[in-house]
Each structure stands twice: as C-alpha cells, then as structure tokens.
C-alpha positions as CSV (number, residue, x, y, z in Angstrom):
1,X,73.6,62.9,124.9
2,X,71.5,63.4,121.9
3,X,70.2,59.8,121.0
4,X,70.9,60.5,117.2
5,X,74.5,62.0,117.8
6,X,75.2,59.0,120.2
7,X,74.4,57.1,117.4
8,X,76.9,58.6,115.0
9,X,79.4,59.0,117.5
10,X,79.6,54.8,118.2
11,X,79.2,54.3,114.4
12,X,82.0,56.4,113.2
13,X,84.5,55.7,116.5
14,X,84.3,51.8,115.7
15,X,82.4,51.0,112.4
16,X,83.3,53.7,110.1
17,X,87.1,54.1,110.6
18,X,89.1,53.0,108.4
19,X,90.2,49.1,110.0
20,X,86.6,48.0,110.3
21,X,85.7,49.0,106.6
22,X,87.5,46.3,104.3
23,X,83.7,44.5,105.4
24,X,80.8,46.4,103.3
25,X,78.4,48.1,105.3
26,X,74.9,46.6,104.4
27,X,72.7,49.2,102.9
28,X,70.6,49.3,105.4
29,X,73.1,50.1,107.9
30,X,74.3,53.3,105.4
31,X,70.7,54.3,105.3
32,X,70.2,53.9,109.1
33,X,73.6,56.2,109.9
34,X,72.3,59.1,106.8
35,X,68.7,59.0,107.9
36,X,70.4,59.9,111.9
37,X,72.4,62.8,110.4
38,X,70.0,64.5,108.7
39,X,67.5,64.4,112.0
40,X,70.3,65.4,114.1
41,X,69.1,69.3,114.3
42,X,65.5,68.3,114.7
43,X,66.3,66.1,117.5
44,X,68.6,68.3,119.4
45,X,66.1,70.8,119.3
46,X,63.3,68.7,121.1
47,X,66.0,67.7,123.6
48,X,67.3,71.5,124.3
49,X,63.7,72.5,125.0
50,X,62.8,70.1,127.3
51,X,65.9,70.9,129.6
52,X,64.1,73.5,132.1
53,X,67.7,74.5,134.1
54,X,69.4,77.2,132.3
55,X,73.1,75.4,133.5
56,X,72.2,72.6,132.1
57,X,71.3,73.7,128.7
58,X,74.5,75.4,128.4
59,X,76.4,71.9,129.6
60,X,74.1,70.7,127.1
61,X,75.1,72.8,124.0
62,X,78.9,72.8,124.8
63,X,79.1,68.9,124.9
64,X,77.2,68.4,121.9
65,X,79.5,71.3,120.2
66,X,82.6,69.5,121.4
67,X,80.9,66.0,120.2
68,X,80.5,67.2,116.4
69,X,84.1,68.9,116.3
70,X,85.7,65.7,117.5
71,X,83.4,63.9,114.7
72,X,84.0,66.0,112.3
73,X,88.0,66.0,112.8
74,X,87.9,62.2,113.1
75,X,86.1,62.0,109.6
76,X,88.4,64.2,107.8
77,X,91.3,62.3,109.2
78,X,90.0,59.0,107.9
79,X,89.4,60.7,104.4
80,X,93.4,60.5,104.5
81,X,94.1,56.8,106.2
82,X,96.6,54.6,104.2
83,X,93.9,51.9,105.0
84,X,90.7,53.5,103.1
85,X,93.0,54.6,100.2
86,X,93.3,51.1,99.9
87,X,90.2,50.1,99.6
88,X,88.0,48.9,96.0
89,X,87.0,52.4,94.1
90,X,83.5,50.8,94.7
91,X,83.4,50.9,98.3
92,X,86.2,53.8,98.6
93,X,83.3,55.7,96.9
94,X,80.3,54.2,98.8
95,X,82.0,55.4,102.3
96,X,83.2,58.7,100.9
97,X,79.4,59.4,100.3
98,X,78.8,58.7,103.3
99,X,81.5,60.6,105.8
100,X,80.7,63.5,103.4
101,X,76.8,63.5,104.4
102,X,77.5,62.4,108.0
103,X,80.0,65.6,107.9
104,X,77.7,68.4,106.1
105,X,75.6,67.4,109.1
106,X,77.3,68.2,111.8
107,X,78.3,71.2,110.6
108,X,74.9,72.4,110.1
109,X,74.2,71.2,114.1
110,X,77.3,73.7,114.9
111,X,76.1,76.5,112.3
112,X,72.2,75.5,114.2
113,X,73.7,76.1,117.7
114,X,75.8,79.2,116.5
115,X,73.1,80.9,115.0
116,X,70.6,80.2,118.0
117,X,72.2,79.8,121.0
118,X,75.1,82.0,120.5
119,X,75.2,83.0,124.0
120,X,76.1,79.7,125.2
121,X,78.5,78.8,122.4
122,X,82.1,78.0,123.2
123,X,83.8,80.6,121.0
124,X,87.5,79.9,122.3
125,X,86.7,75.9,121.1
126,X,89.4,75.4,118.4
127,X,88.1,74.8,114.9
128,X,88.3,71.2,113.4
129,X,89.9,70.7,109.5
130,X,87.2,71.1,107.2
131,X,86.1,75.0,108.1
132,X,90.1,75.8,107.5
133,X,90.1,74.1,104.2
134,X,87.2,76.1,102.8
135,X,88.9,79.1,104.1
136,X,92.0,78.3,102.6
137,X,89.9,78.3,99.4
138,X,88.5,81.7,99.5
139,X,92.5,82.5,99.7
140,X,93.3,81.2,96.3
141,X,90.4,82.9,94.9
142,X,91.1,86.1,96.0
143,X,94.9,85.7,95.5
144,X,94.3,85.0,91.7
145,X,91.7,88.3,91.5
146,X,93.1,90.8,93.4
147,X,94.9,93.4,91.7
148,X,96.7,94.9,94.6
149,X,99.2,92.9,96.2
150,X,100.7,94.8,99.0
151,X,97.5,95.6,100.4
152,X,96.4,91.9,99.8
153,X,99.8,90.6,101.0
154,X,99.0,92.6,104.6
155,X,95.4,91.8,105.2
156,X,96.3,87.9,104.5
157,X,99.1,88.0,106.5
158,X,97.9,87.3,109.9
159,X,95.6,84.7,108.7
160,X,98.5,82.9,107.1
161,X,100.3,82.7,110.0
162,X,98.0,80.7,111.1
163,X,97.1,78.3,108.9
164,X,100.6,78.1,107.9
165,X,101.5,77.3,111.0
166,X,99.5,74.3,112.3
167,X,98.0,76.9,114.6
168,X,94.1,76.3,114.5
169,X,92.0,78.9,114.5
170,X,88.8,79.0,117.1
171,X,85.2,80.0,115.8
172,X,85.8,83.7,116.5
173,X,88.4,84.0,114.6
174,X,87.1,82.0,111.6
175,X,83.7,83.9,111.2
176,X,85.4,87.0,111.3
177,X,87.7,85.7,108.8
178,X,84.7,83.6,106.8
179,X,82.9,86.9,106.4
180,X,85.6,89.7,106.0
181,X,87.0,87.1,102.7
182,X,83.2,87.0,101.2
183,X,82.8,90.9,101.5
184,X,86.4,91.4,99.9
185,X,85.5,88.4,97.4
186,X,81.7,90.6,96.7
187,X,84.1,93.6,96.0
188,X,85.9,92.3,93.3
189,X,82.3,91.3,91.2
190,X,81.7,95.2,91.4
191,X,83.6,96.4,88.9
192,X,82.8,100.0,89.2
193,X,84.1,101.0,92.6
194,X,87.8,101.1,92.7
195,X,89.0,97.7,94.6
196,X,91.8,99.3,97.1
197,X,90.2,102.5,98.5
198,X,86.8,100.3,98.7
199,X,88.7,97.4,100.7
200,X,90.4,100.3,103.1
201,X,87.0,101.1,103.9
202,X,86.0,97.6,104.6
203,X,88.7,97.1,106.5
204,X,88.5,99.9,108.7
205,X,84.4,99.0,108.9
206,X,85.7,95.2,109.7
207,X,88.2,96.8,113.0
208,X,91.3,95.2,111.3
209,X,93.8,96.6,113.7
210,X,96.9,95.3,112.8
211,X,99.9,97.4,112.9
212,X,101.1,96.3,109.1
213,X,98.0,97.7,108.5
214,X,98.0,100.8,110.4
215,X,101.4,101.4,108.6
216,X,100.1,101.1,105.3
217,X,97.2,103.6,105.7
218,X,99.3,106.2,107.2
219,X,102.2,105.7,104.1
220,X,99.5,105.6,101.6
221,X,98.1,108.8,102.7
222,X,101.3,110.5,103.1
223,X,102.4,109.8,99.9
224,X,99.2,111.1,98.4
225,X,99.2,114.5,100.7
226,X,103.1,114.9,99.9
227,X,103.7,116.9,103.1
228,X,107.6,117.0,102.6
229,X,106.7,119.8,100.3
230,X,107.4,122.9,102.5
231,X,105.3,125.6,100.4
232,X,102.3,123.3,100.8
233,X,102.0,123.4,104.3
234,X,98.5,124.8,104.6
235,X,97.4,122.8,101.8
236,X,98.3,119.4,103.9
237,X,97.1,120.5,106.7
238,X,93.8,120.9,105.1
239,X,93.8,117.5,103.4
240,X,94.5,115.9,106.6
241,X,91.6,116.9,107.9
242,X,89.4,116.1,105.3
243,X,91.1,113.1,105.7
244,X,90.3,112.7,109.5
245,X,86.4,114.0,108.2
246,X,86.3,111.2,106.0
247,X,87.7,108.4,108.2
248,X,85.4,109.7,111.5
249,X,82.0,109.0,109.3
250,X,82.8,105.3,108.4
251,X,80.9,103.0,110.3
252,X,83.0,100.3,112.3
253,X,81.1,97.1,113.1
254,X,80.8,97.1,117.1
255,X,81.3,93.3,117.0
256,X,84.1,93.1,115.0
257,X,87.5,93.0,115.5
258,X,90.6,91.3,114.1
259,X,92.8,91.3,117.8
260,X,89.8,91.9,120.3
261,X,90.8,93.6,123.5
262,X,93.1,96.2,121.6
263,X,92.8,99.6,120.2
264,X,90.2,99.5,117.2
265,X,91.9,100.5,113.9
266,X,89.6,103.5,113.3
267,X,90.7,105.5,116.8
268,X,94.5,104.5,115.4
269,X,93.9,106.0,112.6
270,X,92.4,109.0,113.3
271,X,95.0,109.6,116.2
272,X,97.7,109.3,113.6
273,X,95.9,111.6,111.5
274,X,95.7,114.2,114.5
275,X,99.1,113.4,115.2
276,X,100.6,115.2,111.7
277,X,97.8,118.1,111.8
278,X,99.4,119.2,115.0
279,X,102.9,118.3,113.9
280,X,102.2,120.5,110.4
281,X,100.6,123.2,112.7
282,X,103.6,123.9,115.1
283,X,105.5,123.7,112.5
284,X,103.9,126.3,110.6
285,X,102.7,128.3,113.0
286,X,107.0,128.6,113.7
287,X,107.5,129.6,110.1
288,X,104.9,132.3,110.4
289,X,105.7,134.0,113.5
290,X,109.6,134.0,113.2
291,X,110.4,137.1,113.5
292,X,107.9,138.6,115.7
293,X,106.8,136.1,118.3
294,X,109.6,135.0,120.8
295,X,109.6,131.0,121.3
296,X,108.1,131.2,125.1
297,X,104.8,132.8,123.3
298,X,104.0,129.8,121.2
299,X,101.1,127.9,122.5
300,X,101.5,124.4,123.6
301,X,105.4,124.6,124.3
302,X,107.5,123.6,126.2
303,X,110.6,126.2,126.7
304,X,113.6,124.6,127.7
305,X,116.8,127.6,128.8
306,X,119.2,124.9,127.5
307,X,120.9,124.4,124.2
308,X,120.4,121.9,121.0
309,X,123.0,119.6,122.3
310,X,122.1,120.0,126.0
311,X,118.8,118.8,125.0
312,X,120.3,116.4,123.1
313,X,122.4,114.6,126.2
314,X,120.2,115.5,128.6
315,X,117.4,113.3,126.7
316,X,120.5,110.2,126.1
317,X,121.1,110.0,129.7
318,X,117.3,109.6,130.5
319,X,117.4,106.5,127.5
320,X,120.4,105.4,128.8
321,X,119.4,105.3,131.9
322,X,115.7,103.8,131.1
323,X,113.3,106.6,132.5
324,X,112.7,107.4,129.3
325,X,111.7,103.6,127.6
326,X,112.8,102.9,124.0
327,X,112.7,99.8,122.5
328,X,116.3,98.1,121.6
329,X,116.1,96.9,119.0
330,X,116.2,99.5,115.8
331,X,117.2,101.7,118.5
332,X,118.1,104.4,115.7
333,X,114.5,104.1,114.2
334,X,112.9,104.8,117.7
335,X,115.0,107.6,118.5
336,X,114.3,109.7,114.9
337,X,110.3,109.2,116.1
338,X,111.5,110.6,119.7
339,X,113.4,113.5,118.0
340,X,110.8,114.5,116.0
341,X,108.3,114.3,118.2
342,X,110.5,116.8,120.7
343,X,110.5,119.1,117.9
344,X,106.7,119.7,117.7
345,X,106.6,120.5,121.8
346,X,110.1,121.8,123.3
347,X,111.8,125.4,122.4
348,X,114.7,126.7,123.7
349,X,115.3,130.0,125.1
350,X,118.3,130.6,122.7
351,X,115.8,130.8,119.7
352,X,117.6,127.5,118.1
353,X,116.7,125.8,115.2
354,X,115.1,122.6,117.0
355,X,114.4,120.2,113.9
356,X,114.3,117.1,114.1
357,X,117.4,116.2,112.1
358,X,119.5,118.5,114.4
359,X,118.0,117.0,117.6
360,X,118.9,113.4,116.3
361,X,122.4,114.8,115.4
362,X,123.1,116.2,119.3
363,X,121.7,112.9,120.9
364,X,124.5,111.4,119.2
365,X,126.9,113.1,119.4
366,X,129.8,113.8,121.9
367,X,130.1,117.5,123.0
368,X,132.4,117.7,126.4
369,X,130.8,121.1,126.9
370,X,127.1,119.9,126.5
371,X,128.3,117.2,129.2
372,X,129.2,119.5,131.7
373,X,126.4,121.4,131.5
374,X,123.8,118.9,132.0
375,X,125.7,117.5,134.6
376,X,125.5,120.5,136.4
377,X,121.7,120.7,136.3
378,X,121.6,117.7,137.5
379,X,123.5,118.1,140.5
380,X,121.7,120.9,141.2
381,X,118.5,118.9,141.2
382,X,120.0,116.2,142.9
383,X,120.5,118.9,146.1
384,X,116.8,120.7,145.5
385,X,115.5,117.5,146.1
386,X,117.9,116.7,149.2
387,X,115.5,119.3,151.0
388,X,113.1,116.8,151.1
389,X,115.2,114.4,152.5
390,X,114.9,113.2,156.5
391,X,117.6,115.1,158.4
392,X,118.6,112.2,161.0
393,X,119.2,110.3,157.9
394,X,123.2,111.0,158.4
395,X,124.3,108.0,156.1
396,X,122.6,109.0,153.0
397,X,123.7,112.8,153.0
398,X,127.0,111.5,153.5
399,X,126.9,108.9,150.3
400,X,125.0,111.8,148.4
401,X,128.1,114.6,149.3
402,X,130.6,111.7,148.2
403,X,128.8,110.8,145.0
404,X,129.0,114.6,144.4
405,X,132.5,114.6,145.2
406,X,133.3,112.0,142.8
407,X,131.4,113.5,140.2
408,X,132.9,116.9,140.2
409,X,136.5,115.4,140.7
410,X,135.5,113.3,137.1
C-alpha cells in the first residue's frame, strides 16, 4: 500500500473518528496528516512506476481506488456522528478543516487515476457520498433555471431514481451524469440559442436512450408536422424527412451512453422517423391510385383473400394463443399499434377499407360468420401440413381426425 495512504487510512480508522476526538489533536499531528494528503498523488505516482508487472499495476490501482472510496465514505459519515456534533465549535471546526482537506485529496488521487489510468480503473466500483451531493447540486441549479419542465422533468428522471432511492451510482454513470448536467447548465448562460431544441440536440449528441425520452421527441415532432391533417399528406411526408436529414447529421458521442448495451437514441429516432414516412407513403400512395390500381399491385403488400373481420379474428386467435406476443398489460394500447401497423402492409382481395380504426373494431368484435371462416382455413392448414407428417405415426392421425371431429361438430 502507498506509504502516505496507509498513513491516512490508520489515522482516520482510529484517530480521526469521531470517539477518539473529545482529545485535541496536537498541531503537529494535523500538520503531519494534511502535509500526507497533499503528497498522496505524487507518491502514488513513484510507486505505480516502479511496479514493472502489468497485473500488478492494475491490483495496484484498484486497491488504492477502493482504499480512498472507503476513506472518503468513512469521512463524510463522521461529518454526521452525534459524537462530533457534540464537540466545542473550536475543535468541531479544527477537525472539520481537516476531513475536508484530507477529503479534497483523495478525490484528486481518484480523478489522478481516472484521468491516467483509465484503462485499469474499476468503473462498476460504486460511488461514495460526496460526488452524489455535488450532483444533487447541479439538480437544484438547473431545476430553478430551466424553463422547460417536461423536457427537464424526463431527462432528470432516471437520475432521480437513483439518488432518490439509496441506489448509488458507480463512476460511469456519474461522469456521464457530471458532464451531460455542466453542458445543459453552459446552455442556459447562452441566451441566444433557444434552450429546448438546443438540449434535444445535446441529448441526442449525449446517447440518452431512454424511452420517456424517445416518446417525447417523437410527440414533439408530431405535433409540429400535424400529420392528422389529411390534405397535407405530401407536405408531412416532406418534413419528416427533413427531419430524418436533420437528425442523421448530429454527431453522437461514441463513448456515451445513458443505458450502455442498448439501442443508441439517434438509430431510435431515425427508425421512428422512417417508420411514419412509410406509414404516410402507403397511405397516400392508396389515396392516389384508388381507382385505377387494384390492391395486389401496390408495392410492398401483403394481399390477404380474406375479409376485415376475418383478419380481424384470424389476428385475435394468433394473440390469444401467443404466437403473436403482446404485452398484457394495456393490452388495448398494444393492439391499436398492431392494427395500425397491419394497415400500412396487408390488403385484402375484396378492396376493403383496411384502416386502422376498422381493424381494431373487427379484432374485437364477435362476428359468428368471421369465426367459421377462419376456422375453416385453419383446418385446412392443419391437413396441408399433415402431408408432412410420418405415416406409421397411426396415433397422431387418429387424435388429429378426432380434434377435427370435435371441431366441426362445435
């Protein structure tokens, strides 16, 4: 161990905690245990380079990491003790000097080892007090300055949870927090860029790909385009994809991400953003060609020789049944999306109206005749596929025949 940082590790274990300080330190002693701190970097330094084994530097820099966040944590605890509150404002004040400089130290040896040796830095190593108080901080500030509160409401959300939560936060999430809060703290000094469409950009730049998030963008833009607005079809479908344009050319920072490991929030984005230009096209391209171009013609169809509420049971038995997967709860919700989504891709060879509206109406409802019918293609599936069925299996072709039986008989 570091002969400095074993030093402050004994001192503030035993002689700085809280039960051994109703007897002053001697000065001399406070100047010894300040003068260690502050040649803490310096000394680590001339130890680290004298290590020649590269698997023992890294043991090297992870126990003295985990050494000054188990000081640090300690220190801050003690600045809360029942026993140094009740101490003389004299020496209250004395030691309070004291853990502060001992603690601004050890920071800086984590910040040292960060900034240099970043490759053998424990990242996952959960973060001790102090760095979520100054965190917490750069909350308020922005909290009383920024003007837009849903926006701010979503991008502090997940950081909240946290902190709110008693659930620490480990370095790579708090320097991705520490510098996405200064950025969004610099925007609000410039006065001459407009703060929300600036901190999307930032955001998007800072891979913040959280679904609240995703949501809000895709709203936002909605709202702006107005594509319920039927005789501005075209129009939308060009903003969307000056839209898309606009989005592809922002830089997103290759090392940062709010959830690592999932989709970054620019592809999202510009999926979305594909995913209503081809909506808006089908869905003109239908209003166009009406009358002269039969259903089967369109380009990336499917054609279906079943009717609106076939469809309609035909897709509940596959959710019912779970080989198509929705997720239970908000049910309704999920099924609208799946509806609407059919709409852009399936026709039918009776030249039906196949909006989304009317597809969500036939999945729910109960049509006896709709029934029979799919239960007819079914069964003849069910025999097409018997074909490929062994022929000594004797058993199963009887319990298929019966299952028909049943089923007919129903």
């Amino acid at each position: 161990m570091n002969p400095k940082l074993k030093l402050l590790h004994e001192a503030i274990t035993n002689r700085l905690h809280p039960q051994n300080t109703h007897t002053p330190l001697p000065e001399e002693e406070i100047t010894k245990l300040i003068t260690a701190s502050r040649s803490l970097t310096e000394q680590f330094k001339q130890d680290y380079f004298t290590i020649t084994q590269k698997d023992t530097q890294e043991i090297y820099i992870e126990n003295t990491q985990l050494i000054c966040t188990e000081l640090i944590e300690r220190i801050h605890s003690y600045l809360s003790h029942p026993q140094f509150n009740q101490l003389s404002k004299h020496q209250k004040l004395k030691l309070e000097y004291l853990y502060h400089e001992i603690q601004n130290e050890l920071i800086n040896q984590i910040e040292l080892m960060l900034d240099l040796f970043a490759n053998h830095f424990n990242f996952n190593q959960k973060l001790p007090s102090p760095y979520h108080h100054q965190l917490k901080q750069q909350v308020e500030i922005l909290v009383q300055n920024f003007q837009s509160g849903q926006l701010l409401k979503i991008i502090l959300n997940p950081l909240q949870e946290h902190l709110h939560n008693n659930r620490k936060l480990n370095y790579t999430q708090y320097h991705y927090w520490q510098q996405l809060l200064k950025k969004l703290l610099a925007l609000l000094e410039n006065q001459n860029e407009q703060i929300e469409s600036a901190t999307i950009r930032l955001l998007i730049c800072y891979n913040f790909n959280d679904r609240r998030f995703h949501r809000y963008l895709m709203d936002r833009f909605t709202q702006k385009i107005n594509i319920e607005d039927i005789t501005k079809q075209q129009t939308a479908v060009e903003k969307w994809s000056e839209l898309r344009k606009k989005i592809y050319l922002l830089q997103q920072h290759p090392k940062k991400a709010l959830n690592p490991g999932i989709t970054g929030c620019k592809k999202t984005i510009l999926r979305c953003i594909e995913y209503e230009i081809k909506a808006l096209e089908t869905g003109e391209s239908l209003n166009r060609n009406n009358q002269t171009q039969t259903m089967d013609e369109l380009p990336g169809t499917i054609l279906f020789h079943l009717t609106v509420p076939q469809i309609g049971m035909l897709y509940r038995a596959m959710v019912e049944t779970n080989i198509v997967e929705t997720n239970r709860e908000g049910e309704k919700k999920n099924i609208k999306e799946l509806m609407r989504k059919l709409s852009c891709y399936l026709r039918t060879s009776s030249k039906e109206d196949l909006s989304p509206k009317k597809l969500y109406n036939a999945y729910f409802a109960f049509n006896p005749a709709a029934i029979d019918i799919v239960k007819t293609r079914l069964l003849e599936m069910v025999r097409w596929l018997q074909k490929f069925r062994p022929l000594h299996c004797m058993q199963a072709m009887f319990l298929e025949q019966l299952c028909d039986f049943v089923i007919v008989m129903q």
